[in-house]
C-alpha positions, -999 to +999 in steps of 0.1 A: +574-348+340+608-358+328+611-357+293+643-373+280+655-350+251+668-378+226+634-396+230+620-371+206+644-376+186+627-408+173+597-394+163+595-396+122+607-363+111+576-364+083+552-358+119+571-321+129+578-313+088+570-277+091+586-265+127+622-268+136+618-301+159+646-289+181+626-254+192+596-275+206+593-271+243+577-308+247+562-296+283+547-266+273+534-276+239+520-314+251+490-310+234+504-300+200+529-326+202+504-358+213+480-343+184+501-347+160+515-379+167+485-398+170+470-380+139+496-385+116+526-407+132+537-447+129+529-471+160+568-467+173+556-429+175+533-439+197+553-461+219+578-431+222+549-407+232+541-429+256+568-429+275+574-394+269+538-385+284+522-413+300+485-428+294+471-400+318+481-367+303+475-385+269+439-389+277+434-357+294+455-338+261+431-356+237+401-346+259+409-312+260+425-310+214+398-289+194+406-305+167+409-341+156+400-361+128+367-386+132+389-415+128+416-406+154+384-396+179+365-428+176+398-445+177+410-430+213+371-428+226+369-465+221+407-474+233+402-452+267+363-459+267+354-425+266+321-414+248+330-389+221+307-364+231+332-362+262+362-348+242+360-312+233+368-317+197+334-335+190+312-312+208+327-279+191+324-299+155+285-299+165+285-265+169+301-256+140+276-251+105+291-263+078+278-251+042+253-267+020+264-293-010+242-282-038 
């Protein structure tokens, strides 16, 4: 994968606010990077991811995150019609307990 290093660069700082942006090594930390951007970035983020990463290795990061909001899931299991119970983030939330509201 070829990343072009000023394409991150138009990311909305707000998305990275607590790393230093230019210590990211986009290869290695994919998954990081795509979670956060489709969590919590604008739709030009989402053009720039991608053509960062590509529809494939989008998919396959998002399949693989552990943990994504249940709006950002249904979103991306409907847009690459996927069935949430395929995408790891669902099926560990199932298997966590969560306390009871009294």
């Amino acid at each position: 994968m070829d990343i072009n290093a000023k394409e991150h660069l138009n990311f909305l700082p707000s998305i990275f606010w607590d790393i230093d942006i230019s210590s990211i090594d986009w290869d290695a930390h994919a998954r990081f990077v795509i979670q956060r951007v489709v969590q919590r970035g604008r739709i030009e983020d989402w053009i720039v991811l991608k053509k960062m990463y590509g529809l494939d290795k989008i998919k396959t990061e998002l399949l693989l995150a552990r943990n994504l909001d249940s709006k950002t899931l249904h979103f991306f299991s409907t847009y690459f019609d996927i069935p949430k119970q395929n995408f790891r983030c669902y099926t560990m939330k199932q298997s966590f307990q969560g306390h009871w509201n009294y």
